[in-house]
C-alpha positions in Angstrom: 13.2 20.8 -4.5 11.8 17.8 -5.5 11.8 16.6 -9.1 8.4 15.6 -10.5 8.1 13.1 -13.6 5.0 12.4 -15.7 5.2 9.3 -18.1 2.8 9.6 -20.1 1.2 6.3 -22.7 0.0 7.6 -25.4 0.2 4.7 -27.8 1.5 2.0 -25.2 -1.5 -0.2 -23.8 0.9 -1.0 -21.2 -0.6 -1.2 -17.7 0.7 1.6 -15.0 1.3 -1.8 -12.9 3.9 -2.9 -15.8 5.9 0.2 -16.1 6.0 0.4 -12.5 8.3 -2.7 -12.7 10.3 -1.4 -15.3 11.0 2.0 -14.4 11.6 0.3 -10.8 14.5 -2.8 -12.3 15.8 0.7 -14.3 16.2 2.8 -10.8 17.5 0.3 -8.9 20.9 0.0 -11.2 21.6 3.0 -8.8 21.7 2.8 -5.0 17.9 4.5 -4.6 15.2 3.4 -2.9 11.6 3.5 -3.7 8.2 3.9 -2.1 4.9 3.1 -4.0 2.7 5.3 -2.3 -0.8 3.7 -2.9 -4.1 3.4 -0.5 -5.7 1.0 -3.1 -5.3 -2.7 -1.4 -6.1 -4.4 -5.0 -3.6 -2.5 -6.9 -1.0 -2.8 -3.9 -1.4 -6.5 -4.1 -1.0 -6.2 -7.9 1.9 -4.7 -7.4 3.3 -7.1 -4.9 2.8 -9.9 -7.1 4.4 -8.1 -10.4 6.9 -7.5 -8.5 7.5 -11.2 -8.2 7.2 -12.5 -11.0 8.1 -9.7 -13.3 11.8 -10.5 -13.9 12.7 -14.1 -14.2 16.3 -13.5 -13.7 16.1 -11.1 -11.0 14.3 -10.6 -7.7 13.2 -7.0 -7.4 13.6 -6.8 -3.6 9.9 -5.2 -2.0 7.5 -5.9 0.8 4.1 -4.0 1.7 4.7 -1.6 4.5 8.3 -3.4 4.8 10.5 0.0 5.4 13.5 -2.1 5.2 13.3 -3.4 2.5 14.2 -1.6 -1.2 11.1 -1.1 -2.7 8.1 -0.4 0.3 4.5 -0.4 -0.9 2.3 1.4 1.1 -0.8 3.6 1.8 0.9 6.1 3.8 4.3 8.1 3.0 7.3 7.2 4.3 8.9 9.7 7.2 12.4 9.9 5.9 12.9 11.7 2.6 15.5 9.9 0.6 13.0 7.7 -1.5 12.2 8.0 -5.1 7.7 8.1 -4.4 6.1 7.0 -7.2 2.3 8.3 -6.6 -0.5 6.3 -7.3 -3.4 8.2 -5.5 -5.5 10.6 -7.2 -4.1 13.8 -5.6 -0.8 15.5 -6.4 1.5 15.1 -3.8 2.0 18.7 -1.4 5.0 17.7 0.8 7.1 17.9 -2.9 10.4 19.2 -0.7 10.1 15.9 1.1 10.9 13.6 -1.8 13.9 13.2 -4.2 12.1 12.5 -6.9 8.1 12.1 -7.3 6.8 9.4 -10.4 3.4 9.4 -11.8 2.0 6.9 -14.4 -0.6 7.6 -16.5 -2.7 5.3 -18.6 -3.5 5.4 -21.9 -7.4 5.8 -21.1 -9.2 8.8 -20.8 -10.3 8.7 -17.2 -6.6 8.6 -16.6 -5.7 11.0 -18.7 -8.0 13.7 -17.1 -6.9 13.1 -13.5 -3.4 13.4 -15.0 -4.1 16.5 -16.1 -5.6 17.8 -12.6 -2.2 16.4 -10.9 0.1 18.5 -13.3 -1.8 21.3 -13.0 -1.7 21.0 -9.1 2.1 20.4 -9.0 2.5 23.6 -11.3 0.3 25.8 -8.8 2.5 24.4 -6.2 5.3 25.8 -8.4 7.3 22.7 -10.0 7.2 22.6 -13.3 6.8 18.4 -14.2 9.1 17.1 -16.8 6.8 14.4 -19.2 8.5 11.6 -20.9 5.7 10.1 -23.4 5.4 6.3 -24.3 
């Protein structure tokens, strides 16, 4: 069964497309590979510049619906299931089996806050129990 991670910003201002980077450059010191599951175009786009330019001293390998490559930002899930899926749509994920591990980031804003809530609350009814790290 899948593992399912909240971080949580409670004092951090720190934007989800930030922390994205970082918890990506952190995973990536092991052999894993990541899908950023996201059917926003902006916020893929943010993404795929961050990624860029996010580490000077190290290229964080992704492309945008680039299944090759290490890090795949897309608005659809991937087929196979070993990738780490961080989610960035508004609905828990239901294929939790599918996945390694599932990532969501929430905001420190309110609006955020709330549909982090509904997501947690959804993962429990689909009987994981989330493990929150807060920032």
């Amino acid at each position: 069964m899948a593992k399912v991670s909240f971080y949580l910003f409670e004092k951090s201002p720190e934007r989800q497309v930030e922390s994205t980077c970082r918890l990506c450059r952190k995973i990536l010191k092991q052999p894993e590979r990541i899908w950023l599951y996201c059917a926003d175009s902006e916020l893929q786009q943010q993404l795929d510049e961050r990624l860029w330019s996010f580490d000077p001293s190290s290229f964080i390998p992704h492309g945008i619906d680039q299944e090759s490559a290490t890090i795949c930002i897309s608005s659809h899930l991937p087929e196979q299931s070993d990738w780490i899926v961080f989610n960035f749509n508004n609905q828990a994920l239901e294929q939790i089996d599918k996945f390694s591990h599932i990532i969501e980031i929430i905001e420190n804003n309110e609006s955020a806050k709330q549909l982090g809530r509904e997501k947690f609350k959804q993962y429990r009814r689909l009987g994981i129990e989330p493990r929150t790290f807060k920032l």
